[in-house]
KEMI-763452 format. One record per residue (C-alpha): residue in three letters; x, y, z. Coordinates in Angstrom, 3 decimals, decimal comma. Each point is the difference from the previous one (the first is absolute). Last residue first. Layout:
# residues N
<atom type="ALA" px="X" py="Y" pz="Z"/>
...
END
This chain:
# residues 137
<atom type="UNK" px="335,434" py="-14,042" pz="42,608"/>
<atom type="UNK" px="-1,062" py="-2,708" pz="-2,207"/>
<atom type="UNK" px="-1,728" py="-2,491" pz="2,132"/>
<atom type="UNK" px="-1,204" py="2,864" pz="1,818"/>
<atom type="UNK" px="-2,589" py="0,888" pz="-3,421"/>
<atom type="UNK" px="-1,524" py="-3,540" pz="0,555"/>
<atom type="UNK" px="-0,855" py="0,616" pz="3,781"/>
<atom type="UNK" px="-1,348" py="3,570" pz="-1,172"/>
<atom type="UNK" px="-1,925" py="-0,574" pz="-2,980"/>
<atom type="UNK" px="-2,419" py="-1,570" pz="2,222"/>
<atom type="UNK" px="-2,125" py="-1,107" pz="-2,859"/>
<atom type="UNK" px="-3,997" py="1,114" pz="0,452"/>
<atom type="UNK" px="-2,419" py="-2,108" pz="-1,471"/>
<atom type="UNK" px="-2,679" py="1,666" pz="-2,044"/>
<atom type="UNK" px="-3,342" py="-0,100" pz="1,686"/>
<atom type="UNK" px="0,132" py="4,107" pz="0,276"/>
<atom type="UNK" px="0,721" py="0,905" pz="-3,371"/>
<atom type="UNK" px="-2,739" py="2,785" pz="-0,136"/>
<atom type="UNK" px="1,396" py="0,699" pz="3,288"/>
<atom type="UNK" px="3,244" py="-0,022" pz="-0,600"/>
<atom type="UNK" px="-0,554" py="2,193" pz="-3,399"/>
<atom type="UNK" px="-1,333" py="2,378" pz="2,824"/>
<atom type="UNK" px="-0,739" py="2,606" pz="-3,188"/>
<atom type="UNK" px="-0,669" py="3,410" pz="1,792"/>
<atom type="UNK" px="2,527" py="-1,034" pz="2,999"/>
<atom type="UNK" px="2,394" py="-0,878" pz="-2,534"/>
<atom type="UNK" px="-0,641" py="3,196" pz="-1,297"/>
<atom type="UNK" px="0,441" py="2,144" pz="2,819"/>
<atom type="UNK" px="3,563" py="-1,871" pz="1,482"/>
<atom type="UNK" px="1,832" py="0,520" pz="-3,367"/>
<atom type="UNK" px="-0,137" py="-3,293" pz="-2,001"/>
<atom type="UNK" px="2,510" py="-2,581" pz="-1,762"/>
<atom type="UNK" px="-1,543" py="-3,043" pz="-0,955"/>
<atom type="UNK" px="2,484" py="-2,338" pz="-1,283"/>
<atom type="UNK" px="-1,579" py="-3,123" pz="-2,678"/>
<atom type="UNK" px="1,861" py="-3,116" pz="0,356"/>
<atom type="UNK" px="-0,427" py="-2,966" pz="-2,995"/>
<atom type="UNK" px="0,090" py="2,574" pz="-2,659"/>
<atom type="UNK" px="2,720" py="2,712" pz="1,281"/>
<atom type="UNK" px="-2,800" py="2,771" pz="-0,055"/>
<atom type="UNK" px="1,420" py="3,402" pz="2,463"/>
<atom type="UNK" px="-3,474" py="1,297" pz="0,829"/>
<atom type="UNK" px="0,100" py="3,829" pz="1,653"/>
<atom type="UNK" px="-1,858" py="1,849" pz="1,921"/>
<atom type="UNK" px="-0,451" py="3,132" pz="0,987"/>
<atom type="UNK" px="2,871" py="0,855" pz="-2,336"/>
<atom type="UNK" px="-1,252" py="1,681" pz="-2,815"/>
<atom type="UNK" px="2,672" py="-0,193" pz="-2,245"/>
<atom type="UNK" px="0,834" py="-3,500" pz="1,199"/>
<atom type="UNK" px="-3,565" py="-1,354" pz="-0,415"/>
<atom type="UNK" px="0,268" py="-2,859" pz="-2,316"/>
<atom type="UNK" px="2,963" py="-2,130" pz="-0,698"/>
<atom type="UNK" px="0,536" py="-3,360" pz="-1,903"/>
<atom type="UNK" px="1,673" py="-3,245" pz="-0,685"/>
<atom type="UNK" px="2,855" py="1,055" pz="2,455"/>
<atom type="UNK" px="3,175" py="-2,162" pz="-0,875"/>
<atom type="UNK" px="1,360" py="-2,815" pz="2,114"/>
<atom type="UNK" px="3,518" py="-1,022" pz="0,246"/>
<atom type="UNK" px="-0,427" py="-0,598" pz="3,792"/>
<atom type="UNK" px="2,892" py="2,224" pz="1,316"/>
<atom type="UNK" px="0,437" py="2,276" pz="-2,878"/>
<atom type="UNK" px="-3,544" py="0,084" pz="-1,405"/>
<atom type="UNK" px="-1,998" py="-0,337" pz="3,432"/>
<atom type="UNK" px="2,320" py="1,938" pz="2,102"/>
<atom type="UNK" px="-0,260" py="3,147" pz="-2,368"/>
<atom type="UNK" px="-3,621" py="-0,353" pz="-0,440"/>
<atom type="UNK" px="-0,639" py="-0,043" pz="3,328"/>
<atom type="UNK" px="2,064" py="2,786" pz="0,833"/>
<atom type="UNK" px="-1,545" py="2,421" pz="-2,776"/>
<atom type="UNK" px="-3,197" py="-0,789" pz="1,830"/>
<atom type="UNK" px="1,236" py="0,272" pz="3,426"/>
<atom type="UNK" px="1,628" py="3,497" pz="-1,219"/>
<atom type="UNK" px="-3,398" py="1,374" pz="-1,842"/>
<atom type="UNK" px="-1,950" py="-0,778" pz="3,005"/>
<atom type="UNK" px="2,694" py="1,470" pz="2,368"/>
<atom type="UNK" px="-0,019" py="3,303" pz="-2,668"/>
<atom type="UNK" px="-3,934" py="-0,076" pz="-0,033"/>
<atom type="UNK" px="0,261" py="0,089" pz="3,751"/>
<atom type="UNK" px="-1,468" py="-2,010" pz="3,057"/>
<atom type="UNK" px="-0,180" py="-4,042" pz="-1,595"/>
<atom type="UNK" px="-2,026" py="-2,504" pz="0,269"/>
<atom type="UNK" px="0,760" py="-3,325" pz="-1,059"/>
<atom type="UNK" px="-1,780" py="-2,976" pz="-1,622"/>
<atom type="UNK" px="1,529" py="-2,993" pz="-1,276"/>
<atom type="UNK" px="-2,501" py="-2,132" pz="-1,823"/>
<atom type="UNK" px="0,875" py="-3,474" pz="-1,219"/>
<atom type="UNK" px="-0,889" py="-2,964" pz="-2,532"/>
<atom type="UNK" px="-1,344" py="1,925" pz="-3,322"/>
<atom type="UNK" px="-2,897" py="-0,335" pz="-2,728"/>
<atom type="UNK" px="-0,892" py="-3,354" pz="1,333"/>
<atom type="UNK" px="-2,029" py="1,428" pz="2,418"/>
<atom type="UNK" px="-1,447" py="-0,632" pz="3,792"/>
<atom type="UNK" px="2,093" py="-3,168" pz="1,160"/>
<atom type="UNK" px="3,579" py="1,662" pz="-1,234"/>
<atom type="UNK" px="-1,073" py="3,136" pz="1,526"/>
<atom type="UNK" px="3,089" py="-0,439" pz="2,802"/>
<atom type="UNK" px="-0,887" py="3,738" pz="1,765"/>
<atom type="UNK" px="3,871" py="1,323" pz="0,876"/>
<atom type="UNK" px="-0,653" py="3,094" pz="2,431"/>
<atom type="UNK" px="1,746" py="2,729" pz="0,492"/>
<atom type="UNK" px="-1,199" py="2,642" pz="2,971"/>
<atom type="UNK" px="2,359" py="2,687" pz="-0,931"/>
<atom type="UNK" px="3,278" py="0,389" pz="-2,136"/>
<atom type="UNK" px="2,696" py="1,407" pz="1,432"/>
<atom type="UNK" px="2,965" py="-0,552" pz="-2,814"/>
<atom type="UNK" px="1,103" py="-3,364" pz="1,307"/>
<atom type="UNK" px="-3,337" py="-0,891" pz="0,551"/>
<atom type="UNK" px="-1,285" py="0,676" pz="-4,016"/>
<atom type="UNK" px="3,492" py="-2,147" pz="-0,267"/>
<atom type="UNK" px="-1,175" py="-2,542" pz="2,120"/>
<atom type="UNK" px="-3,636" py="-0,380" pz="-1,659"/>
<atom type="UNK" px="0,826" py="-0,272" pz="-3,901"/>
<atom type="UNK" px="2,841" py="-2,409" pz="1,316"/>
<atom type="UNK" px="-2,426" py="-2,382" pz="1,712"/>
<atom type="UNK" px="-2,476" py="0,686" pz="-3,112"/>
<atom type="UNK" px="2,788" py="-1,193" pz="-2,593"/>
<atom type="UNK" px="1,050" py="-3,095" pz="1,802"/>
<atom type="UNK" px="-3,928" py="-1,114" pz="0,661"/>
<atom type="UNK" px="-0,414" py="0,218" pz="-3,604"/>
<atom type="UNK" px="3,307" py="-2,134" pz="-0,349"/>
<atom type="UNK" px="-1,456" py="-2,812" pz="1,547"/>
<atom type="UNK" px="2,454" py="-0,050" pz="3,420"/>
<atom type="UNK" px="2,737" py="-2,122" pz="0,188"/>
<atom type="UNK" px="2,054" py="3,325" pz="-0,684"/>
<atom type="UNK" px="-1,211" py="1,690" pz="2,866"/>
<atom type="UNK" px="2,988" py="-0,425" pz="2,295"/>
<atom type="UNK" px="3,104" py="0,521" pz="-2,493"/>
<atom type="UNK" px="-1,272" py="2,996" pz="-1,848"/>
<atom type="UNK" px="-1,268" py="-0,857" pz="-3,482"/>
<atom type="UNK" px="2,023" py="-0,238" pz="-2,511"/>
<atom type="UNK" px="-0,638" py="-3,730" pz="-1,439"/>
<atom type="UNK" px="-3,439" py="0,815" pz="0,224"/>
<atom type="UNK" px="-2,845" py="-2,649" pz="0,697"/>
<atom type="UNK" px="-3,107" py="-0,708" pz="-2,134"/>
<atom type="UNK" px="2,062" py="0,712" pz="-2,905"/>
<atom type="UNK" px="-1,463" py="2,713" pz="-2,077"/>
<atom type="UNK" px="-2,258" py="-0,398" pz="-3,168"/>
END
């Protein structure tokens, strides 16, 4: 079980629950490498299965592959996090980076369109990732 609140988190978000930590991250560095229209959907009311969303479109399969390889770069060495699970990467349309308690939702602009996973999700609070992620910057 992980500590509610890392030790190596970035000073700014690390009084955050360390969910929170990981999706704020997940969501800056998709930013940082041009990442569209991300969202952070707090699911903790709607599942137990997982806490956050962060969804992110993307205009390439190399920028989706990048942000993903990004993510799970700042997650493990900044966060010391490891990815639970992939699916999608050789396809690319869209792809679901599984780090247990945050689940990354990486999509080309067609299928998230197709899927509206905000929709579906639609009474989901929505974190502005933003004011937390300027803490840190």
């Amino acid at each position: 079980m992980q500590n509610p609140v890392s030790s190596t988190a970035p000073h700014g978000i690390s009084e955050l629950p360390r969910s929170l930590q990981l999706a704020i991250a997940a969501a800056k560095t998709a930013a940082d490498n041009r990442g569209r229209d991300i969202m952070v959907l707090d699911m903790r009311d709607m599942t137990s299965v997982f806490d956050y969303f962060v969804v992110v479109s993307g205009s390439s399969r190399r920028q989706l592959h990048a942000i993903s390889e990004d993510i799970d770069d700042c997650l493990e060495k900044e966060l010391n996090d490891r990815r639970m699970g992939i699916e999608g990467y050789a396809e690319s349309r869209w792809i679901l980076l599984d780090y247990g308690s945050v689940v990354i939702h990486l999509f080309d602009d067609e299928t998230r369109k197709y899927f509206a996973i905000e929709d579906l999700w639609a009474d989901a609070e929505q974190i502005d990732w933003q004011k937390h992620a300027a803490k840190v910057a």
